[in-house]
C-alpha positions in Angstrom: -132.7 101.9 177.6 -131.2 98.5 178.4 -131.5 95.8 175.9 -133.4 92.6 177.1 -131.9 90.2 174.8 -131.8 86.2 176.2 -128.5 86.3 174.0 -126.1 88.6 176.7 -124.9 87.9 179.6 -125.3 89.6 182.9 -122.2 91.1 182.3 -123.1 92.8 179.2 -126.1 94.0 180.4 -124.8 95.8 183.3 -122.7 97.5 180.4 -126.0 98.9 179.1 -127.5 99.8 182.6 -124.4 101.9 183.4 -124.6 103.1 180.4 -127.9 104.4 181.1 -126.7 105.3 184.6 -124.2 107.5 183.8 -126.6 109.9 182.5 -128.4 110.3 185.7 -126.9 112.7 188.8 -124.8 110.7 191.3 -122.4 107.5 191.1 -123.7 105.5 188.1 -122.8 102.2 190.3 -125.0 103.4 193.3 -127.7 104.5 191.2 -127.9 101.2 189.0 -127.4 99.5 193.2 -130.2 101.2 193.8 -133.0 100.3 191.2 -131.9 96.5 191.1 -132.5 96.5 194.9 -135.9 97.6 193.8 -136.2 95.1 190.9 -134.9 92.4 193.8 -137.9 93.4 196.4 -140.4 93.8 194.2 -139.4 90.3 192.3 -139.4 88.8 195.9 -142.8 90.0 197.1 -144.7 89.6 194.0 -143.3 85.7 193.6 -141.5 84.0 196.1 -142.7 85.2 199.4 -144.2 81.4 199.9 -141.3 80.2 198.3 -139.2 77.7 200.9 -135.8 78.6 199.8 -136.8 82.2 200.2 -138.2 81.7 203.6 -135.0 79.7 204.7 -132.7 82.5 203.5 -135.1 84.8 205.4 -134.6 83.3 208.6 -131.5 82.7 208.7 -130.3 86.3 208.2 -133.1 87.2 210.5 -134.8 89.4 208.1 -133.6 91.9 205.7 -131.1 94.9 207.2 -132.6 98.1 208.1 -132.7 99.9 204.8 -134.0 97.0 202.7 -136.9 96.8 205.4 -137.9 100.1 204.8 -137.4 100.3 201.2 -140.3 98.1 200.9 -142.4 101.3 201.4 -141.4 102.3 198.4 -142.4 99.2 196.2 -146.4 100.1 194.9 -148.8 97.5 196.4 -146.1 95.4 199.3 -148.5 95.9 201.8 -149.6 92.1 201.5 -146.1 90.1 200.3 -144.5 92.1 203.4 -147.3 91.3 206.1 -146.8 87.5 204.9 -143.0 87.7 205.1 -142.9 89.6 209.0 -145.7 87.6 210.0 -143.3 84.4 209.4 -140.4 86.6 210.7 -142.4 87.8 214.1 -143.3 84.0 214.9 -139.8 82.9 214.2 -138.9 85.5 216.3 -140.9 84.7 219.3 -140.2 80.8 218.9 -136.4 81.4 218.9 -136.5 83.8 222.2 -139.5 81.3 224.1 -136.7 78.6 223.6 -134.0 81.2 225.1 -136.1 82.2 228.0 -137.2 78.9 228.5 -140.9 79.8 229.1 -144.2 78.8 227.0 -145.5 82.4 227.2 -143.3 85.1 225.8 -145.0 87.3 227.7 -145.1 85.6 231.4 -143.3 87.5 234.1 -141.3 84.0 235.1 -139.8 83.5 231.2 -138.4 86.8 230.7 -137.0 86.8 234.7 -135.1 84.0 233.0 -134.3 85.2 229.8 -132.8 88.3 231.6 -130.8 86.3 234.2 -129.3 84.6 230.3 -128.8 87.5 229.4 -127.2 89.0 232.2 -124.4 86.8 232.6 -120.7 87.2 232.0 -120.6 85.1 228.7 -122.8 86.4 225.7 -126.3 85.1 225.4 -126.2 82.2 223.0 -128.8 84.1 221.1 -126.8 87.8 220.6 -124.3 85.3 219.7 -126.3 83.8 216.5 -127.5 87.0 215.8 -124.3 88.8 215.4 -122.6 85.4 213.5 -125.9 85.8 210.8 -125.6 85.2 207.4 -126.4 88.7 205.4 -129.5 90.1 204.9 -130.6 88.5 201.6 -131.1 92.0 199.2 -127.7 92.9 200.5 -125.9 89.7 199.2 -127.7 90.1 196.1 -126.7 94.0 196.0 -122.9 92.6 197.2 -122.6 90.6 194.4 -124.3 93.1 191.7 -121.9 96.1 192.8 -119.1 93.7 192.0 -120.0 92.9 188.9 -120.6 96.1 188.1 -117.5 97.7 189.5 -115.6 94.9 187.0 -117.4 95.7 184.3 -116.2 99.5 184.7 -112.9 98.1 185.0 -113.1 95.7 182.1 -115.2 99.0 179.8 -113.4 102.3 181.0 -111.4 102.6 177.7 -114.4 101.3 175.4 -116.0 104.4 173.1 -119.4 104.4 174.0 -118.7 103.8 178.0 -116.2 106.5 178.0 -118.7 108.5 176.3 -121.1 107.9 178.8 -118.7 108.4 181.6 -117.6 112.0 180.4 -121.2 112.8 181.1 -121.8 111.5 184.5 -120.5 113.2 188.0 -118.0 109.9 188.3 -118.1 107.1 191.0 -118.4 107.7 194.5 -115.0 107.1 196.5 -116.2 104.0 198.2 -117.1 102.5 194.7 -113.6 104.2 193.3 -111.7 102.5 196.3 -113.5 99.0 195.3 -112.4 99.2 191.6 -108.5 100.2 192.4 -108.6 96.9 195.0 -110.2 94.5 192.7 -107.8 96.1 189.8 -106.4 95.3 187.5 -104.1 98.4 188.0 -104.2 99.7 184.1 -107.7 100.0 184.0 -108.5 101.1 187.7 -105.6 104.3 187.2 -107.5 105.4 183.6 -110.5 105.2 185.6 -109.1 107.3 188.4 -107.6 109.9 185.7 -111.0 110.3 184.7 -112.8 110.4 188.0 -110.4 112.7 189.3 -111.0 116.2 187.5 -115.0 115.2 188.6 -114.5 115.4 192.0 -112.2 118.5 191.6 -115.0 120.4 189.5 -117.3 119.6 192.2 -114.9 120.7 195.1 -114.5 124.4 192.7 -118.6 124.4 193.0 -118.3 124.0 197.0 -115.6 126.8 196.9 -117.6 129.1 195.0 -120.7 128.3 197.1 -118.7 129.2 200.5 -117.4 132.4 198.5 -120.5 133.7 197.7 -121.2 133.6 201.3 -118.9 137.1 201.8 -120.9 140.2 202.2 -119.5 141.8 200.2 -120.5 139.2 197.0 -122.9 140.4 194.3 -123.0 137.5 192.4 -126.4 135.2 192.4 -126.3 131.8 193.8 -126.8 129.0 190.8 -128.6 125.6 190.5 -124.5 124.1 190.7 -124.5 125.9 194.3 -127.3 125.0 196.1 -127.2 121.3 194.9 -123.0 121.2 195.6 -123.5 119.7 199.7 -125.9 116.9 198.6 -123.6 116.2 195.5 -120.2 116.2 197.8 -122.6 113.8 200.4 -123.1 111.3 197.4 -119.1 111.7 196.3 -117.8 110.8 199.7 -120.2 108.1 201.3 -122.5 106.5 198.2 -125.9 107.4 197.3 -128.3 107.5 200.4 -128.8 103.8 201.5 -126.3 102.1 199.6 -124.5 101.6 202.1 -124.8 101.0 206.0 -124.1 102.9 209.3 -120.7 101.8 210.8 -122.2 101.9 214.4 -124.7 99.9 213.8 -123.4 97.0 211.4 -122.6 93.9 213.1 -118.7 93.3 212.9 -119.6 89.4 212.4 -121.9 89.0 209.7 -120.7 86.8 207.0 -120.5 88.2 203.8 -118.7 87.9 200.5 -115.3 88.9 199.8 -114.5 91.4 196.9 -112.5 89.0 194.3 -109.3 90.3 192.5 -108.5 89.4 189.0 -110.4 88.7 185.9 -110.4 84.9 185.8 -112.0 85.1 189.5 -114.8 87.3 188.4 -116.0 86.0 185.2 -116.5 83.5 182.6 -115.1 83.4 179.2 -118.3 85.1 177.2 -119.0 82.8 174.1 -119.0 83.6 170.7 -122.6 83.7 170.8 -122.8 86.6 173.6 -120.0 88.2 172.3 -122.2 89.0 168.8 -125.4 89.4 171.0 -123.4 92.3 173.0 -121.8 93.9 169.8 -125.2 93.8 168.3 -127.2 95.4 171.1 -123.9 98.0 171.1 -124.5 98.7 167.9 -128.4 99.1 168.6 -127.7 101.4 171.3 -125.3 103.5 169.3 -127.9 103.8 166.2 -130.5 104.6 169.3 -128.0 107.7 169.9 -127.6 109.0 166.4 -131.2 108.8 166.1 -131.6 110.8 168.9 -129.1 113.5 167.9 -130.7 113.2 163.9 -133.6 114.1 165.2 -132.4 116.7 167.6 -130.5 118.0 164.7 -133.5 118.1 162.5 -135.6 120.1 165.3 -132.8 122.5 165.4 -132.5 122.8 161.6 -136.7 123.0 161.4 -136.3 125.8 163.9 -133.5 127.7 162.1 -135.5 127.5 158.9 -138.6 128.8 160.4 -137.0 131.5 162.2 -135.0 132.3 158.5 -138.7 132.4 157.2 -139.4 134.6 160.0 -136.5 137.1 159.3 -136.9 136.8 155.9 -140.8 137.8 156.3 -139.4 140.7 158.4 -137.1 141.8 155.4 -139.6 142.0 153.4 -141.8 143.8 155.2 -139.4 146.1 156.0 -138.8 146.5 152.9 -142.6 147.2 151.2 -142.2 149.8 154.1 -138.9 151.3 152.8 -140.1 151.7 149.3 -143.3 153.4 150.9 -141.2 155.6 152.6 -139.3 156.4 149.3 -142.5 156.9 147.7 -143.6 159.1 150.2 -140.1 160.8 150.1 -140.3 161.4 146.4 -143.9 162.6 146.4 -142.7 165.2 149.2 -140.0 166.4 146.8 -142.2 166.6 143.9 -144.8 168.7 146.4 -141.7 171.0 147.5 -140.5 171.6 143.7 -144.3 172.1 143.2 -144.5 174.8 146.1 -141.4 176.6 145.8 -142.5 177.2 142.3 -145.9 178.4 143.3 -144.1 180.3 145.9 -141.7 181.5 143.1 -144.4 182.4 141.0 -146.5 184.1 143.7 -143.4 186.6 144.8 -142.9 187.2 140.7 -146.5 188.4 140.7 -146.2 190.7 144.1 -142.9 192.5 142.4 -144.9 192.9 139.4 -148.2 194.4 141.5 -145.8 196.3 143.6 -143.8 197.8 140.3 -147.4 198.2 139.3 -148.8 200.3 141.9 -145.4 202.2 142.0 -145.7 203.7 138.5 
């Protein structure tokens, strides 16, 4: 769970959110990408979808890209924030193509005979031309500027205990997030990262092989969970979680957006003494969090083991109130064949005697 302490940085608490991350399938960095695109969207249309600065951003990048627009689907109750924000969008639209076509009515036959003779000539329209030199879609920049911070704060973590911990457990980054953090560098950390990441990606090219394998007639051997899930995980490995990032047909080459920066001085601000102890603390929270966990776990396991030692010992006894019966039993059948081999003794001494008897 990530702390929520005023005390740490942005920095430090992408620490604890890749943390958390890294226990989830996929590229921790896409997957924490992912929910803070959410966090973004559901901030925006919950607060600021009448907010001016938030409009202005709006229009400017003409709306948000194609998978930020849809992602709103999956935000509970946007239905209202999102009709607000593409009504403003739709007449912004229609006001900046009216002035284009040169027509009062969009939909007159004499505006768009105009807009399409624009359109049609040698030169790019003026408005293709603004659309393609746009600013970025506003939930992208924010995501742009989040995936760098986060790829740093692998960088600056990889050889810190608990992330490395965390890391061991996760299926690694993706190789567009692995390419990012060997060109923002520095080199030390992005190769120990890359050491690590490395065997990942090789155990999940062994799944792949096996899967293909298995496909031989002449196999016997069951397909597994690490099979059928080894495509989608390879998908995520090579391109980035689904909708992290964008089609290259389809993304305009002229959009301005933010450079990745290069060196530690470029990314971030000396923490102070203050966040520094808010981070160690929450560090230490989270590692006290994790040997509470595996206490407990422990405990469960050693509850279990002590009732299933009660069970075998219940069993042993048992077993044994049924050996002694059996050696009761056992000795009163001995005492009944001394008993009837004596009788039986005693019988045939009797018949020689009647025989010897009836003889004389």
């Amino acid at each position: 769970m990530t702390p929520r302490d005023g005390g740490l940085s942005e920095r430090f608490i992408s620490f604890f959110r890749l943390v958390d991350a890294c226990a989830a399938p996929g590229c921790p960095v896409c997957r924490c990408l992912l929910a803070d695109s959410r966090e973004y969207l559901e901030a925006l249309l919950y607060e600021h979808v009448n907010d001016p600065d938030t409009r202005r951003r709006l229009r400017a990048a003409w709306g948000f890209c194609n998978h930020h627009t849809w992602m709103l689907r999956e935000i509970s109750d946007s239905a209202f924030g999102a009709a607000i924000i593409y009504e403003d969008m739709l007449r912004v639209m229609i006001q900046r193509f009216e002035r284009r076509g040169r027509g009062r009515d969009p939909e007159s036959p004499g505006c768009w005979r105009r807009l399409w003779r624009l359109f049609g000539r040698n030169r790019r329209p003026l408005l293709v031309e603004l659309h393609g030199g746009r600013p970025m879609c506003p939930a992208c920049r924010e995501r742009v500027a989040a995936e760098q911070r986060y790829v740093h704060v692998v960088l600056g973590f990889v050889s810190d205990f608990q992330f490395e911990r965390a890391y061991r457990r996760s299926d690694g980054l993706c190789v567009p997030h692995a390419l990012q953090a060997v060109d923002m560098g520095p080199a030390g950390p992005a190769e120990v990262l890359m050491t690590r990441t490395l065997p990942k990606w090789a155990a999940l090219r062994r799944d792949l092989t096996t899967f293909i394998e298995k496909h031989d007639h002449r196999n016997t051997l069951p397909f597994t969970d690490a099979d059928r899930t080894g495509s989608v995980r390879a998908f995520e490995a090579l391109a980035g979680a689904a909708g992290v990032f964008g089609s290259d047909a389809h993304e305009p080459a002229r959009i301005r957006r933010p450079r990745p920066r290069r060196g530690d001085r470029e990314i971030e601000q000396p923490a102070t003494p203050a966040e520094h102890a808010a981070f160690e603390r929450a560090k230490l929270e989270l590692r006290i969090k994790e040997l509470t966990e595996q206490y407990s776990e422990l405990s469960s396991r050693a509850a279990a083991l002590h009732y299933r030692l009660a069970q075998v010992a219940e069993d042993r006894n048992r077993l044994e109130l049924n050996v002694s019966g059996e050696r009761a039993a056992n000795d009163l059948s001995q005492r009944v064949i001394v008993e009837l081999r004596a009788e039986v003794e005693r019988l045939r001494a009797e018949l020689d005697r009647a025989r010897s008897g009836t003889g004389g």
